[in-house]
N, C-alpha and C positions, 0 to 999 in steps of 0.2 A: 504494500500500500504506500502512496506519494505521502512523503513527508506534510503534515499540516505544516501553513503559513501561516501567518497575520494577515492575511490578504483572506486567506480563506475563511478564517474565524469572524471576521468583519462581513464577508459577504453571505455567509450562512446565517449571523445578526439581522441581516435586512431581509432573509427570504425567512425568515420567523420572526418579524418584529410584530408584537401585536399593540402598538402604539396609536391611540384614535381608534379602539377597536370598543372601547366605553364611555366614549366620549373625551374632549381635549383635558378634563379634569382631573379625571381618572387616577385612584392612587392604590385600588386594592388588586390591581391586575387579574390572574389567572380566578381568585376566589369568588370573582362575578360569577362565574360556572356553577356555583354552588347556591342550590335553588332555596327555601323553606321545605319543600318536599324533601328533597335530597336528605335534608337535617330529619325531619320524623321518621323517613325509611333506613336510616342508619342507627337511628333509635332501636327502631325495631329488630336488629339483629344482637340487642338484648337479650340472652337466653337462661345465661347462667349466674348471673350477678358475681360475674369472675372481674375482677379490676387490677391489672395488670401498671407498674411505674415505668414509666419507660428513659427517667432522666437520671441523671448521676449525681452522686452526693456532691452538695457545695462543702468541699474542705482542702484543705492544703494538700490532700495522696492525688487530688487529680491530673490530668493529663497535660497540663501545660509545662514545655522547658522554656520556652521563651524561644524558640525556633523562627514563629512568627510573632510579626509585629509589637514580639515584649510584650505577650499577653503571660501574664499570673495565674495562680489557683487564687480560690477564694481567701481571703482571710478572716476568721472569725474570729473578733475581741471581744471580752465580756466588759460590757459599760459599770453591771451592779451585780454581787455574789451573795449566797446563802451567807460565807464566812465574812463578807463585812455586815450582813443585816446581824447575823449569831453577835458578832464583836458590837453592835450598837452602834455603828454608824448612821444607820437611818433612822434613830430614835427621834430625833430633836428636829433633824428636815428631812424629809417633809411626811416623817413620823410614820410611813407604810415600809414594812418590811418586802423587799422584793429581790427580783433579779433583772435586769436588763441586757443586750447584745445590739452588735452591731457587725455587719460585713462586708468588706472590702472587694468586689471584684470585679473584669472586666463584663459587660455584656455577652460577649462569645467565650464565657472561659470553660464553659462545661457542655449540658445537653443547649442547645437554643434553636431560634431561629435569625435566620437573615430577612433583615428585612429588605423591602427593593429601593431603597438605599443605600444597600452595604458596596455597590460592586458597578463600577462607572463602565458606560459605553463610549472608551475615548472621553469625550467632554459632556457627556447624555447620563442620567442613570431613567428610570423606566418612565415611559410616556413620554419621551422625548424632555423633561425638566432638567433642566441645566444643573451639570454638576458641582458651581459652583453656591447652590441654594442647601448645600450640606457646610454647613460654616462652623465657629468655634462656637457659633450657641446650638449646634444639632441640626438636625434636617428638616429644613422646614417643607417640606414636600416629602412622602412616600416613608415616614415616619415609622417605629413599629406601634406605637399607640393605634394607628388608622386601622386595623385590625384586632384589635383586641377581643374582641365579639365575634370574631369571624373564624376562627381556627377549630372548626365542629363540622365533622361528618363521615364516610364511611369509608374506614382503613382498611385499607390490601396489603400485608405480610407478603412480601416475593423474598421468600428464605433460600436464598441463592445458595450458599455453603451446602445447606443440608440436601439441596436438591442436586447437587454436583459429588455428593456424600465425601465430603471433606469437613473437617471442623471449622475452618477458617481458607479460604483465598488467601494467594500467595499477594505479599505487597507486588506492585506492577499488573497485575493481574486486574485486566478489562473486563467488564461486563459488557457485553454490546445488545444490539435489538432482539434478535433471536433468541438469546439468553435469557432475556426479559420475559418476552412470548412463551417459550417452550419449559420455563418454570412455572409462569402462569396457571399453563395448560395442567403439567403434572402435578398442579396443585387443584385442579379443577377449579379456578377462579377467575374471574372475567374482571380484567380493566375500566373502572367507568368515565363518563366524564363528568369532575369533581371531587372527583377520589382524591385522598392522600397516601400516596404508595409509600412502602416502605420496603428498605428493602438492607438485608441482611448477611455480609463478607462473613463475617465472624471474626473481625477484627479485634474489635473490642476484650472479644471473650480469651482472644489470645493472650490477650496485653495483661490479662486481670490474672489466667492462669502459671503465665512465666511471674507473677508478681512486680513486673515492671512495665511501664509505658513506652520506653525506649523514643525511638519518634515520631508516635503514634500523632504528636499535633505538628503537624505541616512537615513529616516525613514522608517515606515513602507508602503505600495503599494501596490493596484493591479498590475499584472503585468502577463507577458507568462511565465508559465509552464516549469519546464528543457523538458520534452518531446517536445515541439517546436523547440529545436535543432533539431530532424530528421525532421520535418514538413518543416522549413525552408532549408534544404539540400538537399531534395528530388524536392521542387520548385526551388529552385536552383536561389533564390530572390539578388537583389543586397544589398539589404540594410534593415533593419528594424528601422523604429522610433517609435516613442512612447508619449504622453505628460507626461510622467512618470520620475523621476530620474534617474530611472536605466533600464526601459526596462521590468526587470524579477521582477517575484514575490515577495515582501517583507513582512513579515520572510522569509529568500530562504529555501527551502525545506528539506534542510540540515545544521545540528550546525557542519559539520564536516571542511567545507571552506567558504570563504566568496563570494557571487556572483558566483556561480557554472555553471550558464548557460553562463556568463562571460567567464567561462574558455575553453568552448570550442568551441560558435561562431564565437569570435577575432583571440585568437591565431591559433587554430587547421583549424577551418574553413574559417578563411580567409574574415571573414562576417562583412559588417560598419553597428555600430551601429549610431541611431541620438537622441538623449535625448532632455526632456524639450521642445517639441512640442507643440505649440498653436494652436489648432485645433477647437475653436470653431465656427469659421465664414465658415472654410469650411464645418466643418459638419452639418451645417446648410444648406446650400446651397446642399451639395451633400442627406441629406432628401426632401429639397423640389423640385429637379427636377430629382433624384434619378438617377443621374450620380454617380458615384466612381472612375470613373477612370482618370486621367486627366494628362497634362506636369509638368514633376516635374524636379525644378533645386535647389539644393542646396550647392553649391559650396563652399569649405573652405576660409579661408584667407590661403596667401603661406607665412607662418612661416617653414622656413627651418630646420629639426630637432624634431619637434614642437609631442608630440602625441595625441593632439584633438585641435581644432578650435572652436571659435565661427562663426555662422553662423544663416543670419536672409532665411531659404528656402523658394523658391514660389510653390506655385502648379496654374495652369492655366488651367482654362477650356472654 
C-alpha cells in the first residue's frame, strides 16, 4: 500500500467533511444522529440490571509518563482529615467536624472524551470555526459542556482481541474495515446509525497484567486503520471509544503528520472520540451471554470552555 501523505489526509478531510451538514451553527456534530427514539430503544435493551464502569480510577498509578503534551495522573490532596477534626481543629471554626479533598488533573489524563475542539483542521476545528476561537480563556465554540446531555444511547462492544482469540493486539497492529464488519458479524451485531461503538485491542488489560503502563499514553498501539474514517461515516456512529490512548493505530501510518485519523474524524467529521476505556468486565460478560449491545451513558463533567472531560461511562445490560 502507497505510503499516506499530508496531501492525502487533507483531501480525505474534505470528501468527509460534514461541515453545514446542521446548519452554519452547529456544535454537536455527528450526535445530531441520535434521535429521542434512538434514546428509549436503547433503554430498552435493559435486561439484566447489570451496570458495568467503564473508566479508570483518578489517582497517581495511572497511565500518564508525560510522553504527550506533559499530561499528569490525577492528584488527590486532602483539604480537611478525621485526624485534624479527632485533634480539635474544627472545634472553634466553623465548629463541624469533617473531611474535605481536592484534585488536580488534566482533562485527558485518564478514561475521557475529546471534544470537537480538541484537534484542529490546519487552521479549522469542526464546522469550519476558526481555530483561533480556542484561546487562553477555553473554547469558545464546540466546547465539551455543549454536550453534556447528549452522550446516551445504544452501545456496540466490537471485542476485536477476543474475536481474533488473542488476549491483547500486538502494538502497531491495525484494525481496518473488514475487521470491523467481520467481528460484527461473529458477534451477531448490527452497526446502527447513532451508535457508540466501542471497540476492544486489549491493550489496556495488558498494561494492568505486566503491572506497568510502559507507553501505553502516546506510545506505540493497536489501534483502527485511517480507512475506518469512511467505515465510521458511512455508519454514521455517534461516537467511537476504544481502551487504547489514542483510538488509531500507533506508529500512525504516516511520518508525514501526527495522529492523521485525528484529523479528520474531530475536526472534519464532527465524530466524539472516548479514550482509555476499561473494558474488561464487560467483555466478559458480553462473551458469556453473547449480548453486545446494550444502554450506554457517558456523560462529561460541564467545564465550560473545556476540550475533553474526564468521564467514568456505564454501559447496562
Amino acid at each position: 500500500m502507497a505510503r499516506l501523505t499530508r496531501e492525502d489526509v487533507l483531501k480525505k478531510a474534505e470528501a468527509l467533511k460534514n461541515w453545514g451538514k446542521w446548519g452554519p451553527d452547529d456544535e454537536l456534530g455527528v450526535l445530531n444522529y441520535i434521535t429521542p427514539e434512538d434514546v428509549v430503544n436503547a433503554a430498552r435493551l435493559v435486561k439484566k440490571g447489570k451496570v458495568f464502569r467503564l473508566g479508570l480510577a483518578l489517582d497517581e498509578n495511572g497511565p500518564q509518563r508525560g510522553i504527550f503534551g506533559g499530561r499528569w495522573n490525577p492528584m488527590h490532596q486532602m483539604l480537611a482529615t478525621g485526624t485534624d477534626a479527632v485533634a480539635g481543629k474544627h472545634d472553634v471554626t466553623p465548629g463541624l467536624r469533617y473531611a474535605d479533598d481536592a484534585i488536580n488533573l488534566p482533562t485527558q489524563a485518564a478514561t475521557q472524551w475529546d471534544a470537537l475542539s480538541h484537534v484542529f483542521l490546519v487552521d479549522k476545528m469542526w464546522n469550519g470555526y476558526p481555530a483561533t476561537l480556542v484561546d487562553m480563556r477555553g473554547a469558545h465554540k464546540n466546547s465539551i459542556d455543549k454536550f453534556a446531555s447528549k452522550m446516551v444511547g445504544r452501545g456496540v462492544l466490537l471485542d476485536v482481541a477476543r474475536w481474533k482469540g488473542v488476549e491483547t493486539l500486538a502494538d502497531g497492529e491495525g484494525i481496518g474495515n473488514a475487521d470491523l464488519d467481520a467481528c460484527a458479524d461473529a458477534q451477531r451485531v448490527e452497526i446502527r446509525k447513532g451508535d457508540f461503538v466501542i471497540v476492544r485491542t486489549g491493550q489496556m488489560e495488558a498494561c494492568n497484567k505486566r503491572g506497568q503502563w510502559g507507553g501505553y499514553a502516546g506510545g506505540d498501539a493497536p489501534g483502527l486503520k485511517f480507512e475506518s474514517c469512511y467505515w465510521l461515516h458511512e455508519k454514521e456512529v455517534a461516537g467511537v471509544c476504544s481502551d487504547t490512548w489514542g483510538v488509531e493505530v500507533r506508529p500512525n501510518e504516516t511520518t508525514d503528520v501526527n495522529q492523521p485519523w485525528h484529523w479528520v474524524v474531530i475536526p472534519a467529521m464532527g465524530l466524539y472520540m472516548g479514550e482509555m476505556f476499561n473494558l474488561k468486565e464487560l467483555a466478559e460478560d458480553c462473551a458469556s451471554d453473547q449480548v453486545y449491545e446494550f444502554f450506554f451513558c457517558g456523560a462529561p463533567l460541564i467545564i465550560p470552555g473545556a476540550t475533553g472531560s474526564p468521564i467514568n461511562p456505564q454501559a447496562i445490560k
